[in-house]
C-alpha positions in Angstrom: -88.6 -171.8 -106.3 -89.0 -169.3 -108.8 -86.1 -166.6 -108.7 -88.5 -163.6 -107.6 -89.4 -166.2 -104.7 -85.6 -166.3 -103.3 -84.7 -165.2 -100.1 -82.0 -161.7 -100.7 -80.6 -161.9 -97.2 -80.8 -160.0 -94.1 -80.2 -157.0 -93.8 -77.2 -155.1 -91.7 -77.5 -154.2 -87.9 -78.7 -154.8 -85.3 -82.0 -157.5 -85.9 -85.3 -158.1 -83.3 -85.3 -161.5 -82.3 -88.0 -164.2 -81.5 -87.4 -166.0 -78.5 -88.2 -169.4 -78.7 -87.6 -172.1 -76.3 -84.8 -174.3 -75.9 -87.5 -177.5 -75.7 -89.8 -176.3 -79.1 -86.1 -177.9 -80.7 -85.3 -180.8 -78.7 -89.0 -182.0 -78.4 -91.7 -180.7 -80.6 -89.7 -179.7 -83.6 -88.7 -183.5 -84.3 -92.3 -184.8 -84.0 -94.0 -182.3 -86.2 -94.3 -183.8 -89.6 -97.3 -181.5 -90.9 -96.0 -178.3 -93.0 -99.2 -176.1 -91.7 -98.6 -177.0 -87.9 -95.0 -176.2 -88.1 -95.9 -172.7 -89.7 -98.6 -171.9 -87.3 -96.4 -172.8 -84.5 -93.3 -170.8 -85.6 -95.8 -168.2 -86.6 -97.7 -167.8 -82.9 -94.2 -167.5 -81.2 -93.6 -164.5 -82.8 -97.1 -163.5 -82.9 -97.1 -164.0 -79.0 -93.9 -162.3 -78.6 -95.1 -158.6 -80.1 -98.1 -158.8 -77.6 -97.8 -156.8 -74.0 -99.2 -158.2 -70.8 -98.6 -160.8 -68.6 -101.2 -163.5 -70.1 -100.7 -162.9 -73.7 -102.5 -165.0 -76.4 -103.2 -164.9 -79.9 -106.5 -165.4 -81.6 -107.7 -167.6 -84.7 -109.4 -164.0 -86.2 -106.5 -162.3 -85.7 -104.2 -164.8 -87.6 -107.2 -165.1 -90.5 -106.4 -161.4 -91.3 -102.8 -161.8 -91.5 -102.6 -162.4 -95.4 -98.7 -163.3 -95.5 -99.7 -166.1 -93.0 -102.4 -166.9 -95.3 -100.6 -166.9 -98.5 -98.7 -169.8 -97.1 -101.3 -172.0 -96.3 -102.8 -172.7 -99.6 -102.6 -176.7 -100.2 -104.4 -177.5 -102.9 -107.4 -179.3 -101.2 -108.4 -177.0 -98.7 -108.7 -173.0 -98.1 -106.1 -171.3 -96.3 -108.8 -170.9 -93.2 -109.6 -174.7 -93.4 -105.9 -175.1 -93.7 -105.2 -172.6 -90.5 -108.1 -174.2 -88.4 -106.6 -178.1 -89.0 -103.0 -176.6 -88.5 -104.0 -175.0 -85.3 -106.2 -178.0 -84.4 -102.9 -180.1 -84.6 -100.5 -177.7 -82.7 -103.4 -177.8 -79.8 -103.7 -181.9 -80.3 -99.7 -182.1 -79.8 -100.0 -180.0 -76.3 -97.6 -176.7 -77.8 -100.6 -174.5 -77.5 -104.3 -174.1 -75.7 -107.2 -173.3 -77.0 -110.1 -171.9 -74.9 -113.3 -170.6 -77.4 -115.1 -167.5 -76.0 -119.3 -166.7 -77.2 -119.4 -162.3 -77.9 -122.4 -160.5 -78.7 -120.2 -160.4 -82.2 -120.6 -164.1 -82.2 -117.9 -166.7 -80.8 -113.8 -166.6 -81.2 -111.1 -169.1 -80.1 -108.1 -168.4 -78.6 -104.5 -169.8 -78.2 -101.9 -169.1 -75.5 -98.4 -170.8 -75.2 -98.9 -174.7 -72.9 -96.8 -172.8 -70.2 -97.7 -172.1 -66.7 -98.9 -168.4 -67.1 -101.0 -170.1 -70.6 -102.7 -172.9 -68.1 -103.4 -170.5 -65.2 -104.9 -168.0 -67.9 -107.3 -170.6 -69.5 -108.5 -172.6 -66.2 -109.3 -168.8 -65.2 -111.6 -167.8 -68.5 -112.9 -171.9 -68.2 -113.7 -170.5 -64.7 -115.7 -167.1 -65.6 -112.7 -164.8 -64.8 -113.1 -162.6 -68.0 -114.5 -160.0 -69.2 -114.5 -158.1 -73.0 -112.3 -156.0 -73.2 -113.0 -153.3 -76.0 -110.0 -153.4 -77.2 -109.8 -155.4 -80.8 -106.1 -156.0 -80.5 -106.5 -157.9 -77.0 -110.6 -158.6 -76.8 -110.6 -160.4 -73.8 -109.4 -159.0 -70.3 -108.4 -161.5 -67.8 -110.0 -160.6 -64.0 -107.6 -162.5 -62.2 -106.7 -159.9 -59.0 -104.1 -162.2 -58.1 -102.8 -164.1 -60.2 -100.1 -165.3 -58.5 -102.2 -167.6 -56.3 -102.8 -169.2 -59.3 -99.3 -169.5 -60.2 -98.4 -170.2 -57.0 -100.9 -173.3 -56.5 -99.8 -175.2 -59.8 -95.9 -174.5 -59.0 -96.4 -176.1 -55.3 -99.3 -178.1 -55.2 -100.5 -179.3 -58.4 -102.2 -178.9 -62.4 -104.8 -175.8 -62.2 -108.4 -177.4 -63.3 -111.2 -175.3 -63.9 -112.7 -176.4 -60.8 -109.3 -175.4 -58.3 -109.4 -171.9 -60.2 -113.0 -171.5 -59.2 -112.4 -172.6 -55.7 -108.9 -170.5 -55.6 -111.4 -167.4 -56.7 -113.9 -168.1 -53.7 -111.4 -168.4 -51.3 -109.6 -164.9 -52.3 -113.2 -163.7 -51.4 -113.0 -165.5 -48.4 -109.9 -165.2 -46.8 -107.0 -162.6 -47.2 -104.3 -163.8 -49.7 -101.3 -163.9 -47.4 -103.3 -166.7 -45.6 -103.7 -168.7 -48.9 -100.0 -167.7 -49.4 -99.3 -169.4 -46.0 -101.9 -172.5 -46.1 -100.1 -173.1 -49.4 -96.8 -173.1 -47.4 -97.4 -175.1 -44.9 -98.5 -177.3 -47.2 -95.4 -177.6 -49.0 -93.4 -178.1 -45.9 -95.5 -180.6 -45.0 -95.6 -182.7 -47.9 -99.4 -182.5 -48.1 -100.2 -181.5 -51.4 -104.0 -180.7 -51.5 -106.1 -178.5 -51.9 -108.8 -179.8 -49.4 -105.6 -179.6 -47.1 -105.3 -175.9 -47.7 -108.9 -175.2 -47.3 -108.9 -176.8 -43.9 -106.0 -174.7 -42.7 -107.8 -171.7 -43.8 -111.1 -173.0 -42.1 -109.0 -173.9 -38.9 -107.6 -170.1 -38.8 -111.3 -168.3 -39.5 -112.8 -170.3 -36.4 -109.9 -170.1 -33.8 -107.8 -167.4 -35.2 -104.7 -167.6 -36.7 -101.4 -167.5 -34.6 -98.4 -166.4 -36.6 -96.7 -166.7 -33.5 -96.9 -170.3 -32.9 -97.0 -170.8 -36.9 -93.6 -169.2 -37.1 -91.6 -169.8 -34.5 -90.5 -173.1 -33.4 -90.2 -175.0 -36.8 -90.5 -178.6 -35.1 -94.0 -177.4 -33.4 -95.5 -175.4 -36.0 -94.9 -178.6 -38.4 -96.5 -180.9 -36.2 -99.4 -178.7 -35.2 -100.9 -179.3 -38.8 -100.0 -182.9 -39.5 -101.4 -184.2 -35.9 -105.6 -184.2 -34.9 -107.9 -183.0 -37.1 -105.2 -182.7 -39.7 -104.3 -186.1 -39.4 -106.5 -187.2 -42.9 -105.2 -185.3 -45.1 -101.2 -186.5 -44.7 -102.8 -190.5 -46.0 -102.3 -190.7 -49.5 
């Protein structure tokens, strides 16, 4: 390292900070052996971190334009894109980030979010249709997730969220109102019945004979039993 190249310090007061998490150190930072992925990686925290919304994600265009980001990816066999695409291709490989690739009239893009709950609920919903383009170049894509905490709510309590459970969490928010998932999901917790063909026929039961809140609420011992006895009976086997 040349001495124009050296680090002078930071400087006084009060510094932003990246958040990174506590696991990036104790799991993925002693696996990662490739110079590029560990770049990219450190890189799309921070990157992630500057955006605003509550799915945020970063895309391989807008790291190409970054020319700091570039200038470090310059090994001596490859460009710095092929160099960003194989780094990125290594990060998604390893399971730190996702990558969903979305077709514009401006031609096709890929995108990365963070391998977190909010990052999985975000790309089962675009895998499922629920996007739209946006306008905006900073954040091109718009997610059309009404409720997204059904989503988040279904992979904390029940299980992974697939392309296909997104689609048929979507067609049951047009189906039924969303305190009803809310409460299918519930019971489903409480009962140790962890499926989503479960929930539907809870949802199914209450749109033909109404649903009681009363008798759903009130004596615990009754209201458990009412959904784990008869026609509910299938679902408990494993």
């Amino acid at each position: 390292m040349s001495k124009t190249d050296s680090f002078t310090g930071f400087p006084e007061g009060k510094l932003p900070l990246t958040p990174i998490p506590n696991t990036f150190f104790s799991e993925l930072l002693p696996s990662i052996n490739h110079l590029g992925e560990f770049k990219v990686t450190i890189y799309a925290f921070w990157a992630l971190n500057q955006k605003e919304g509550r799915f945020r994600y970063i895309s391989l265009e807008e790291m190409a334009a970054d020319q700091l980001l570039m200038e470090g990816l310059k090994p001596e066999n490859m460009t710095p894109r092929e160099t960003l695409v194989d780094s990125l291709d290594r990060a998604v490989a390893r399971g730190t980030f996702l990558k969903v690739n979305v077709e514009f009239d401006r031609g096709p893009d890929s995108f990365f979010f963070l391998n977190s709950p909010k990052g999985r609920t975000a790309v089962a919903a675009i895998e499922a249709g629920d996007w739209q383009p946006s306008g905006d170049p900073v954040a091109p894509i718009s997610l059309a997730i009404e409720r997204p905490n059904i989503y988040t709510l279904y992979e904390q309590n029940i299980g992974p969220l697939t392309p296909m459970i997104a689609e048929q969490l979507r067609d049951a928010e047009n189906e039924y109102p969303v305190n009803w998932i809310e409460d299918a999901v519930r019971i489903a917790v409480t009962n140790n019945v962890r499926k989503w063909r479960y929930i539907e026929a809870i949802l199914e039961d209450w749109h033909k004979r109404g649903k009681d809140e009363r008798k759903d609420r009130g004596d615990t011992e009754k209201a458990r039993r009412r959904y784990v006895e008869g026609d509910f009976a299938e679902y408990g086997d494993s």
